[in-house]
GUMAR-823084 format. One record per residue (C-alpha): residue in one letter; z negated, y negated, x. Coordinates in pm, 1 decimal. Last residue first. Example, Ala and Ser with C-alpha at 12.3 -4.5 7.8 and 13.67 -1.06 7.14 Angstrom:
2
r: S	w: -714.0	v: 106.0	u: 1367.0
r: A	w: -780.0	v: 450.0	u: 1230.0
This chain:
359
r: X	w: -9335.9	v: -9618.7	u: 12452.9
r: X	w: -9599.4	v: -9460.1	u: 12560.2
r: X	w: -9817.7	v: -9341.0	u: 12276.5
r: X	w: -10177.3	v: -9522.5	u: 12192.9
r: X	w: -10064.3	v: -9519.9	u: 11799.5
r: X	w: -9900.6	v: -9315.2	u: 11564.2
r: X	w: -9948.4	v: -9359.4	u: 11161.2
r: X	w: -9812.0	v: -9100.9	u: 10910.6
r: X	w: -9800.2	v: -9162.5	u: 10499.5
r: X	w: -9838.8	v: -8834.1	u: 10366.0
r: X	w: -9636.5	v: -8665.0	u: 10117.8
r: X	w: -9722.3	v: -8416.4	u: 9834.0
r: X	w: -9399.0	v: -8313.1	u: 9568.1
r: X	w: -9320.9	v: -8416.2	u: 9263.7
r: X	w: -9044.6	v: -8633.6	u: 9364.2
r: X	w: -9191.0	v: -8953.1	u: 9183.8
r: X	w: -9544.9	v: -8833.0	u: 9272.8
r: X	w: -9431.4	v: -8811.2	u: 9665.3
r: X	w: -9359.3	v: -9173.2	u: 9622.2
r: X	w: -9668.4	v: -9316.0	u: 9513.2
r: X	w: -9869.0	v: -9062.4	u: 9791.6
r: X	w: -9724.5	v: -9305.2	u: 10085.8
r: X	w: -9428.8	v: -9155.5	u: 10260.2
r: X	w: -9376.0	v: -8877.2	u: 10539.5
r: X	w: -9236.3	v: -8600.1	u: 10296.0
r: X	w: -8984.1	v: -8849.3	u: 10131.1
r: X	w: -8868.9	v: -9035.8	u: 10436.7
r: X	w: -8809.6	v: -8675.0	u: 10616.0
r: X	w: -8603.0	v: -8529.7	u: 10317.5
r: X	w: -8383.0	v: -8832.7	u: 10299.5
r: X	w: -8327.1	v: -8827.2	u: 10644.3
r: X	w: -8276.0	v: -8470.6	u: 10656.7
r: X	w: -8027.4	v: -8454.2	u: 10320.9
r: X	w: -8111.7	v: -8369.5	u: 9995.9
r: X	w: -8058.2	v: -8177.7	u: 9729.5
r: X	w: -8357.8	v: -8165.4	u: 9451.6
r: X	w: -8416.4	v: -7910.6	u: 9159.1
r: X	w: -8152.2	v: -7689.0	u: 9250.0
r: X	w: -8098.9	v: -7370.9	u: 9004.1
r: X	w: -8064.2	v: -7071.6	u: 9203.0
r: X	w: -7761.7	v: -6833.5	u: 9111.8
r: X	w: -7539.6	v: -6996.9	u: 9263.0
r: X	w: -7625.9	v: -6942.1	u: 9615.8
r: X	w: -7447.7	v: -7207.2	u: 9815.1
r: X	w: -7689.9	v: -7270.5	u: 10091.1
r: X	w: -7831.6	v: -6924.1	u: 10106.6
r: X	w: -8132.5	v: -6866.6	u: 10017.7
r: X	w: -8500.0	v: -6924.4	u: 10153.7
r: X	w: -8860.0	v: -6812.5	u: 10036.5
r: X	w: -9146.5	v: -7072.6	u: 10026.1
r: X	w: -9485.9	v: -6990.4	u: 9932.5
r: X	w: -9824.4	v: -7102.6	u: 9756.7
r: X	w: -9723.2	v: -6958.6	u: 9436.4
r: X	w: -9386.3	v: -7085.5	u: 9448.9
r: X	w: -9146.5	v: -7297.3	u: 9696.6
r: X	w: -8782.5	v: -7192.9	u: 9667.8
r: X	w: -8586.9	v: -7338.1	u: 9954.9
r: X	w: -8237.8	v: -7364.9	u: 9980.2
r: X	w: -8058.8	v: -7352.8	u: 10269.7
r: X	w: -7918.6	v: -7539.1	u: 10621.4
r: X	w: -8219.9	v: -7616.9	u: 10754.9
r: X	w: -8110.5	v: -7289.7	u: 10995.2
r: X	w: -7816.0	v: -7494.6	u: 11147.6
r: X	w: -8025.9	v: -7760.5	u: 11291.7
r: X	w: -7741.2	v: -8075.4	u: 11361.8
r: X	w: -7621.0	v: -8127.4	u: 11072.9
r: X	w: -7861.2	v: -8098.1	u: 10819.0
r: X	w: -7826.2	v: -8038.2	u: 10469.3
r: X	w: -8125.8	v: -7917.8	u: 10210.8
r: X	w: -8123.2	v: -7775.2	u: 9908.0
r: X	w: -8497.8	v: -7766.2	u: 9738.7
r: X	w: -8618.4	v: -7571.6	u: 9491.7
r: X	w: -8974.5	v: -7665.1	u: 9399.8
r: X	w: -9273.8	v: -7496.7	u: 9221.0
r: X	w: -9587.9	v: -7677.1	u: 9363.6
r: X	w: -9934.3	v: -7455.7	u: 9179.9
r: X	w: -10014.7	v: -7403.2	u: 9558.1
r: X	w: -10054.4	v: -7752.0	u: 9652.1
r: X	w: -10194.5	v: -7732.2	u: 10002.0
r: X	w: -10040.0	v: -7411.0	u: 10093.4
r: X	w: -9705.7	v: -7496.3	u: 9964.9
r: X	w: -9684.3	v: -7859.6	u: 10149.8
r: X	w: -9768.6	v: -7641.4	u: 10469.8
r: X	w: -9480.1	v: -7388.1	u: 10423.0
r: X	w: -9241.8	v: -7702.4	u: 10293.7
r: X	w: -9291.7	v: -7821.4	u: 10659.3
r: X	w: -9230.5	v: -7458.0	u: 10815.9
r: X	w: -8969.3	v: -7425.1	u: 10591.7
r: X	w: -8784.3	v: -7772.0	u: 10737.4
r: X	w: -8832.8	v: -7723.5	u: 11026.5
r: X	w: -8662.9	v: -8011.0	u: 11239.0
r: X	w: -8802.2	v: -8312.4	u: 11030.0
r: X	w: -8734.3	v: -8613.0	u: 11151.5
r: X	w: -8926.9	v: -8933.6	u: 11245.8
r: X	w: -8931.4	v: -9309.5	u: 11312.8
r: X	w: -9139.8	v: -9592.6	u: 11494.3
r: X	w: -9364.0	v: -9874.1	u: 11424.6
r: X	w: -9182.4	v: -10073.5	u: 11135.7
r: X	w: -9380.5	v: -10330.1	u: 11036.2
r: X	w: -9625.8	v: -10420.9	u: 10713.1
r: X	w: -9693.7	v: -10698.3	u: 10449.4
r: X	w: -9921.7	v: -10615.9	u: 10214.1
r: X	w: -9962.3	v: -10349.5	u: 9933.3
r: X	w: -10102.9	v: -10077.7	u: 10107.8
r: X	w: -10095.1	v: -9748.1	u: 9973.1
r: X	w: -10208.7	v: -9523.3	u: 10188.5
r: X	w: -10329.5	v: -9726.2	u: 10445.0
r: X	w: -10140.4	v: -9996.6	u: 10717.0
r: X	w: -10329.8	v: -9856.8	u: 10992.5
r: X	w: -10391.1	v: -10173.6	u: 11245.5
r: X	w: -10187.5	v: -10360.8	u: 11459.0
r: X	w: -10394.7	v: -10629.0	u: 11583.4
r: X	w: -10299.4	v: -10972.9	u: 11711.7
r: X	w: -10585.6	v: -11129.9	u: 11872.8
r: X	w: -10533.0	v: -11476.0	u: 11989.0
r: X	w: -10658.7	v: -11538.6	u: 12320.7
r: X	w: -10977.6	v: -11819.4	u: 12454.1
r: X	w: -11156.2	v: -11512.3	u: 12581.7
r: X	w: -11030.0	v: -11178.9	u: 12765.6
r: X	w: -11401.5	v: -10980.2	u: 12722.5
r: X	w: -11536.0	v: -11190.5	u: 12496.4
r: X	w: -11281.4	v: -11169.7	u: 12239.4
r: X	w: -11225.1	v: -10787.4	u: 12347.2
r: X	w: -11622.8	v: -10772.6	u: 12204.4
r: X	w: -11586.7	v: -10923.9	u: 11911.1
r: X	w: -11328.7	v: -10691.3	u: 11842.8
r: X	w: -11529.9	v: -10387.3	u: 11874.1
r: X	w: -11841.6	v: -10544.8	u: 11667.2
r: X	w: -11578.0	v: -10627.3	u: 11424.4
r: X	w: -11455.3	v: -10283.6	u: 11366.1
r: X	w: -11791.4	v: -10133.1	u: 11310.2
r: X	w: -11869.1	v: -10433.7	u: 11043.5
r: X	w: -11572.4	v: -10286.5	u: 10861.3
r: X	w: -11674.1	v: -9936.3	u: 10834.5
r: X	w: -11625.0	v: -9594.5	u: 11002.0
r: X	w: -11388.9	v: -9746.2	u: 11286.2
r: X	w: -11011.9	v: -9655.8	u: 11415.6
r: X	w: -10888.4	v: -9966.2	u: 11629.1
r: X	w: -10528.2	v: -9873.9	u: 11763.2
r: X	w: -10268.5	v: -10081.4	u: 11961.0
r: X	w: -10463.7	v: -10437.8	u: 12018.1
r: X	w: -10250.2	v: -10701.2	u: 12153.0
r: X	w: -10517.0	v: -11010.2	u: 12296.7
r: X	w: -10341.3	v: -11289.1	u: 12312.8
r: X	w: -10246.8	v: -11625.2	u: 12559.1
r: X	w: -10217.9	v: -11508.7	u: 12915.7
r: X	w: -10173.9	v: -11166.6	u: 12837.6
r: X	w: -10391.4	v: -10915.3	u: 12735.2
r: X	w: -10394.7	v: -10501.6	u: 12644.9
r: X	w: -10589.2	v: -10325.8	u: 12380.0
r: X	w: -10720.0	v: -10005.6	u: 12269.5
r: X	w: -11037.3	v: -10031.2	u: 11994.2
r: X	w: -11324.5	v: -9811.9	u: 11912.5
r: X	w: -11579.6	v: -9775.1	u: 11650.4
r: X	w: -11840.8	v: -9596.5	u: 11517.1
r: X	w: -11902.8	v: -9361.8	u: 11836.4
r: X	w: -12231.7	v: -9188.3	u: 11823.1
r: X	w: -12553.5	v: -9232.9	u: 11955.8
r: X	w: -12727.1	v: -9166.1	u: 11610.3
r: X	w: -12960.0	v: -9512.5	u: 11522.7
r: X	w: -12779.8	v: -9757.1	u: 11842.3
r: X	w: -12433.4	v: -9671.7	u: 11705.2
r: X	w: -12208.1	v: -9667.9	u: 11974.7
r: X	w: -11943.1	v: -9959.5	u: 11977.7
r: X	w: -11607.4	v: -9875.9	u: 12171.5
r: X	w: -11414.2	v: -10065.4	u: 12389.6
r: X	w: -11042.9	v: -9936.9	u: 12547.7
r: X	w: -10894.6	v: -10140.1	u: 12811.0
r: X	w: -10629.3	v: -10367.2	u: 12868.7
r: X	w: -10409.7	v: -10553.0	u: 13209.2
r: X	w: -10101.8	v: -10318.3	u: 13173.0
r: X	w: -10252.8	v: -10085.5	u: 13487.5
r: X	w: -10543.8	v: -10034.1	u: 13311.7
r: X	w: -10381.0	v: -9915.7	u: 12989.1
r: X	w: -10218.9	v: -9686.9	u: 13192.2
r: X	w: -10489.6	v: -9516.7	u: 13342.1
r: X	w: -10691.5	v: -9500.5	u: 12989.0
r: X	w: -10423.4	v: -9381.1	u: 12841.6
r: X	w: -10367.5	v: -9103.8	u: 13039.2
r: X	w: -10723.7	v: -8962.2	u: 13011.5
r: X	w: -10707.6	v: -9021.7	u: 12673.9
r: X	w: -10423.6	v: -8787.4	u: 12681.4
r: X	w: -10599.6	v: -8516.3	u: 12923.0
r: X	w: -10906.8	v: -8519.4	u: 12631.0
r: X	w: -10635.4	v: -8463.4	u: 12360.7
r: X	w: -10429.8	v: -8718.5	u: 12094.8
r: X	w: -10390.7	v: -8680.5	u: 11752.8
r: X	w: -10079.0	v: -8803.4	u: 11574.3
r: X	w: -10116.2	v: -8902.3	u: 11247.6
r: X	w: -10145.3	v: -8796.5	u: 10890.8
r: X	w: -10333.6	v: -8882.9	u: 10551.3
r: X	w: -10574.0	v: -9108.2	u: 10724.4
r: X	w: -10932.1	v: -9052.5	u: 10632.8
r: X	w: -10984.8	v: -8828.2	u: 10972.6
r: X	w: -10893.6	v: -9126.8	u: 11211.8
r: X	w: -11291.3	v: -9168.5	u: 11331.3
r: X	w: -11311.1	v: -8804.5	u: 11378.6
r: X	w: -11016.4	v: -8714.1	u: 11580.0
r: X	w: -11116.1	v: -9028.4	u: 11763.1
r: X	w: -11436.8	v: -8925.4	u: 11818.8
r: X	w: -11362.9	v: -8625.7	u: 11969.0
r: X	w: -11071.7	v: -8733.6	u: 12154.6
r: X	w: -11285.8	v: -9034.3	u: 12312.6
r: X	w: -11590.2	v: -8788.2	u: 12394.8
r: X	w: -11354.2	v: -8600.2	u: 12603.5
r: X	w: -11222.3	v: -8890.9	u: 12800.1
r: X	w: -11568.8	v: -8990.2	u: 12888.7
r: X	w: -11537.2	v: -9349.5	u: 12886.1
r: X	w: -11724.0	v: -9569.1	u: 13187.5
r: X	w: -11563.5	v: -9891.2	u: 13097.8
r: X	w: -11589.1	v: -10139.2	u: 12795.6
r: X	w: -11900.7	v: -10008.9	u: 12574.3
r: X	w: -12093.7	v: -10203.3	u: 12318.6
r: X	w: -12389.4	v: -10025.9	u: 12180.5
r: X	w: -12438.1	v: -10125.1	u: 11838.2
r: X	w: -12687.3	v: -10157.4	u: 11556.5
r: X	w: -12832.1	v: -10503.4	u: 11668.8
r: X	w: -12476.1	v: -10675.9	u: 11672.2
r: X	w: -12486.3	v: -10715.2	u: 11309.3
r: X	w: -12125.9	v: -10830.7	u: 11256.0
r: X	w: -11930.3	v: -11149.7	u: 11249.2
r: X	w: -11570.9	v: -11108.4	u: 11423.6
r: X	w: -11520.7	v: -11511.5	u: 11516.1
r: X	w: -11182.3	v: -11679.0	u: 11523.0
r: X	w: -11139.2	v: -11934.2	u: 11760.7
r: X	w: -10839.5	v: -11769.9	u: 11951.4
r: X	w: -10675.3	v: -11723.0	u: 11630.5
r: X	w: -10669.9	v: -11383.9	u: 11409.8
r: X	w: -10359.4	v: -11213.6	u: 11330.0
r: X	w: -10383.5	v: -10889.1	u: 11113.8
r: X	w: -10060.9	v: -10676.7	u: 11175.7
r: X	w: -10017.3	v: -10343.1	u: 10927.7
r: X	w: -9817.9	v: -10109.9	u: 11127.7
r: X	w: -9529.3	v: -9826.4	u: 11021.1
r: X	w: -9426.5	v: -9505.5	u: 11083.4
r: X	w: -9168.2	v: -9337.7	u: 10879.3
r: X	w: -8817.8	v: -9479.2	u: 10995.2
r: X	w: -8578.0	v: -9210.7	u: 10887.0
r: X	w: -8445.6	v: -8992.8	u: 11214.9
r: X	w: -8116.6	v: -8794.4	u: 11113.9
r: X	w: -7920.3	v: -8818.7	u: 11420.7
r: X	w: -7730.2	v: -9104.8	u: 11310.8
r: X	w: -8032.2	v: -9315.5	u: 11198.4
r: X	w: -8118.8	v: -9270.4	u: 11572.1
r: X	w: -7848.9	v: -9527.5	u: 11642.1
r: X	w: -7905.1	v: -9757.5	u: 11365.5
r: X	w: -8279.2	v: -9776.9	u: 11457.8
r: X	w: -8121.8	v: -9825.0	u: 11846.1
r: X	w: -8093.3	v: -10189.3	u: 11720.1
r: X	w: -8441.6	v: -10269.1	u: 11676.1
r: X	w: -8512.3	v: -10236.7	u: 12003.8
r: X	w: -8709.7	v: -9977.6	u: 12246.3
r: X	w: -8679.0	v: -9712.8	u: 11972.7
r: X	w: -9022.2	v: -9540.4	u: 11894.4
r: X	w: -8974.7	v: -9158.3	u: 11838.1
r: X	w: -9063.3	v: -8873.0	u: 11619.9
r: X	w: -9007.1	v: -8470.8	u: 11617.8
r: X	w: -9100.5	v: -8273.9	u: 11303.3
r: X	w: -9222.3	v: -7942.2	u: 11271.6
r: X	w: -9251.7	v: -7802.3	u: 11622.1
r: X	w: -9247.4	v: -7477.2	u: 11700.4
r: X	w: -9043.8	v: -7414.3	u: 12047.9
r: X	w: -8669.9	v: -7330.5	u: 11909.0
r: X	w: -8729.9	v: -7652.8	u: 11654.3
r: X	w: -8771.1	v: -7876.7	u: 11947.2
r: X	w: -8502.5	v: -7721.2	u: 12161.2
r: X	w: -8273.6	v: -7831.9	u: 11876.7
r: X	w: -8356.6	v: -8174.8	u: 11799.7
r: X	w: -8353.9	v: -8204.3	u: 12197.5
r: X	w: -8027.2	v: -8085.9	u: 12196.7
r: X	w: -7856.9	v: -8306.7	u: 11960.1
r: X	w: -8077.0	v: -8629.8	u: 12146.6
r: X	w: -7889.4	v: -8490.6	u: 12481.7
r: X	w: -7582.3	v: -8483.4	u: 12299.9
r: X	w: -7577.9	v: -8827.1	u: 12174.8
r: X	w: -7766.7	v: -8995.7	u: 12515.1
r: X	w: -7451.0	v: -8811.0	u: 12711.4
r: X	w: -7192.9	v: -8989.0	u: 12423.4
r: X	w: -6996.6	v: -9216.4	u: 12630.5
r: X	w: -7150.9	v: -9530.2	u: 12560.0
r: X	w: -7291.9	v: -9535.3	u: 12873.1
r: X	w: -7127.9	v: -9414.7	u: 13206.2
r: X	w: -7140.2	v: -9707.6	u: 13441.5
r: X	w: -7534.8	v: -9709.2	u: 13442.0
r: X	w: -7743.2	v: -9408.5	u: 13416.6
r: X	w: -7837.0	v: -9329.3	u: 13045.9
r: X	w: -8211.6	v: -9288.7	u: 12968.2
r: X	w: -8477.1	v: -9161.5	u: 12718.7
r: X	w: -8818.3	v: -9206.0	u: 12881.3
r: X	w: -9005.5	v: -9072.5	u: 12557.7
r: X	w: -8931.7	v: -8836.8	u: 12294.1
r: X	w: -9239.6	v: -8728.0	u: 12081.7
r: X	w: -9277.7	v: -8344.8	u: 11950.2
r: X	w: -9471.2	v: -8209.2	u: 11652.6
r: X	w: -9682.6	v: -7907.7	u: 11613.8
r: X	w: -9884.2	v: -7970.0	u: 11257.2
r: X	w: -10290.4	v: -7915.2	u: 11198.1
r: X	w: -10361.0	v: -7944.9	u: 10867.3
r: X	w: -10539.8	v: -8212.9	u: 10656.6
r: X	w: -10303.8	v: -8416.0	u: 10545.5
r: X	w: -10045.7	v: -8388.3	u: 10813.9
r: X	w: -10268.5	v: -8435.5	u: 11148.7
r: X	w: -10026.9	v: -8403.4	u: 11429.1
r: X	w: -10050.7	v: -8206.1	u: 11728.9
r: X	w: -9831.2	v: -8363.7	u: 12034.7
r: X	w: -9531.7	v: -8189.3	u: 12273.6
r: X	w: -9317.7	v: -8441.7	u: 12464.7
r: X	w: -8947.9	v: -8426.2	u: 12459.2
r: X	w: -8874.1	v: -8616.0	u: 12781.1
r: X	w: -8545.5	v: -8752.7	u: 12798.5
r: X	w: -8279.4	v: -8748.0	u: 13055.3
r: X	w: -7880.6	v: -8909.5	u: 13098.8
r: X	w: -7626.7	v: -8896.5	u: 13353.8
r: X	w: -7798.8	v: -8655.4	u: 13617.3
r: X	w: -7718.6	v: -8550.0	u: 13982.5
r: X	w: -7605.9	v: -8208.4	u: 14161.5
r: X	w: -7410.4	v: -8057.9	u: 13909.3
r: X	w: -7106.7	v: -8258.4	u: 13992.4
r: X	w: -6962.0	v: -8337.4	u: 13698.7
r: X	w: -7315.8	v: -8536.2	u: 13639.1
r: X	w: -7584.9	v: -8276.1	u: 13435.2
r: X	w: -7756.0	v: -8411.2	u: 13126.7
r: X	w: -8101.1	v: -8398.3	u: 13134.7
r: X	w: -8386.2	v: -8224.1	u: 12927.9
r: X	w: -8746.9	v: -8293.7	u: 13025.1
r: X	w: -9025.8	v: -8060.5	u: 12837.3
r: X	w: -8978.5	v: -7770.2	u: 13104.4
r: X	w: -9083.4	v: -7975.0	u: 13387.6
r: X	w: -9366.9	v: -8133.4	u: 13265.2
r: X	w: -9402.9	v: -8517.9	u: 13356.7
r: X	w: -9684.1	v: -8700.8	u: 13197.6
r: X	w: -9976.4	v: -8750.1	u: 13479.0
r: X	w: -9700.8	v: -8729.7	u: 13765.5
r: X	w: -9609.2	v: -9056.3	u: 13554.7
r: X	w: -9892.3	v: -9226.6	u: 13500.1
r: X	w: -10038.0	v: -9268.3	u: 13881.4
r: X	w: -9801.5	v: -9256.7	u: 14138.5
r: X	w: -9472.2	v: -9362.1	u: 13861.8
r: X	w: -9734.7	v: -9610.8	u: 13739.6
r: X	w: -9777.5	v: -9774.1	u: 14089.4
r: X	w: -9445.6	v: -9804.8	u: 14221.4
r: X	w: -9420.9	v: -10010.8	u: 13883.0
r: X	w: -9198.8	v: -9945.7	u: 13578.8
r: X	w: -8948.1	v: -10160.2	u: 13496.7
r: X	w: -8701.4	v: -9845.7	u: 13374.9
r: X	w: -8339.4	v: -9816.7	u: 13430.7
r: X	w: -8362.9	v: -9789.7	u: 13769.7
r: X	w: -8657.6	v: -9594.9	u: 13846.6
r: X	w: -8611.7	v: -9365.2	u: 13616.9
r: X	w: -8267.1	v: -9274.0	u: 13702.2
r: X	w: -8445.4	v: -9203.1	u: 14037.7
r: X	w: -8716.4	v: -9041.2	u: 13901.8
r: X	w: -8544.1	v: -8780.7	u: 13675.9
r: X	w: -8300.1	v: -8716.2	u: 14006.5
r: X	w: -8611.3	v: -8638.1	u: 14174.7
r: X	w: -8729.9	v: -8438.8	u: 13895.5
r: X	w: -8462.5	v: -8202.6	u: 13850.5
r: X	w: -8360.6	v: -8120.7	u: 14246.2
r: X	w: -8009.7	v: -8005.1	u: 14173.1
């Protein structure tokens, strides 16, 4: 079987993706040995494929492995038969087998929430949206910035990216060839990514990805130093696709007590390697923790976390006394939740944010 022609073709017709973003975008994101596929009786075509992409993601302050499924796919004629099931099963797997910690997604409706539910994913990511009308005007002191709209170094986006998103208490990061990525797609779906440049130090202050349509401007990440920062960058899509609403969908905070929207979901797939990190940054934590998961059979345990490090039992040892049993989903929510709720559980938690990813 030829993998990635078969990938393509069930690409090509379940997805509406142009001639020109297979040339371009996709021979940009396909690696061979992070797309699984499901076989046809056969053996010589495919039912089903994902791509189980491999990210870093901030998690309060350390560097975490993480994976990101994209392109997931059953052919026609043979859905609801359970290929997407075991495929998702063995992605959960494949991801723990390879490092990562956790593994998140964006469904492509609201209903497939209920699906991944099943698997163990808890919704964790969400937006705050700020609406603005078309007359709407971001104020700022235009004097102390260099407005940029094309001509990005890719590697000065990361950097500053990296840098501008430091404050949040986790998110995905992405890399000089991602940027490079999203800059070719983003092109392709009518957008662009502007950043301001302090005029004093040179550096990027702020910087904004959006895309248009007839009537609104859709901005997918702004990540600035200060609020005048952000305006000069949206002042500047206003100008640059005018007479649009801007819709933005911004970082929703720690704590944020307005409205916000469901973004995307997670799930832990190492569960000691998770608890490992929480250790190191709280080393005075003293937790133990039964966990049940389904799918991964080594989350199956209980972990003791002292002094700064977790040691693992057996699921039914009797002589540890359990502090909290819980399940993945229940796990995942807690871990990747605003600080209020880790205090409840006595344990640290970070809410995430992901942004720029194809979805």
């Amino acid at each position: 079987m030829d993998k990635i022609s078969e990938i393509r073709r069930l690409w090509r017709d379940r997805f509406n993706d142009s001639r020109n973003w297979m040339t371009n975008v996709f021979t940009r994101i396909y690696r061979d040995d992070e797309a699984l596929v499901t076989p046809d009786d056969s053996g010589t075509g495919i039912v089903s494929m994902l791509l189980l992409r491999h990210y870093s993601m901030v998690y309060r302050d350390t560097i975490m492995p993480a994976g990101y499924i994209y392109g997931a796919a059953t052919a026609r004629g043979v859905q609801g038969k359970g290929h997407m099931s075991h495929l998702i099963g063995e992605a959960l797997r494949e991801a723990c087998r390879r490092g990562d910690t956790i593994v998140a997604l964006q469904p492509a409706s609201r209903r497939l929430y209920g699906f991944y539910d099943r698997f163990g994913f808890a919704t964790t990511f969400y937006i705050r949206e700020e609406r603005y009308t078309a007359r709407h005007r971001f104020t700022h002191d235009g004097a102390q910035y260099i407005i940029e709209k094309t001509g990005h170094d890719p590697a000065e986006l990361a950097a500053a990216y990296r840098r501008l998103t430091s404050a949040r208490e986790a998110t995905f990061l992405h890399t000089e060839d991602d940027f490079k990525t999203i800059m070719i797609d983003s092109e392709l779906d009518n957008g662009c990514i502007v950043t301001a440049r302090s005029v004093e130090s040179g550096d990027i202050v702020s910087m904004a990805s959006a895309s248009a349509s007839s009537d609104t401007i859709s901005v997918r990440e702004i990540a600035s130093t200060d609020d005048d920062a952000e305006a000069a960058v949206l002042d500047a899509l206003s100008e640059l696709y005018p007479d649009r609403m801007t819709v933005v969908e911004a970082y929703p905070g720690g704590n944020s007590p307005v409205s916000i929207f469901s973004r995307g979901m997670a799930r832990i797939v190492n569960v000691k390697a998770l608890l490992e990190t929480d250790a190191a940054i709280t080393p005075s934590l003293r937790q133990n923790i039964r966990v049940t998961d389904p799918i991964i059979p080594q989350n199956n345990a209980i972990f003791i976390i002292a002094d700064g490090k977790v040691t693992v039992t057996d699921y039914d040892d009797k002589d540890v006394k359990v502090n909290l049993d819980v399940d993945i989903p229940v796990l995942t929510a807690i871990a990747l939740s605003p600080s209020r709720t880790g205090e409840i559980f006595s344990l640290p938690t970070a809410r995430p944010f992901m942004s720029m990813m194809l979805s």
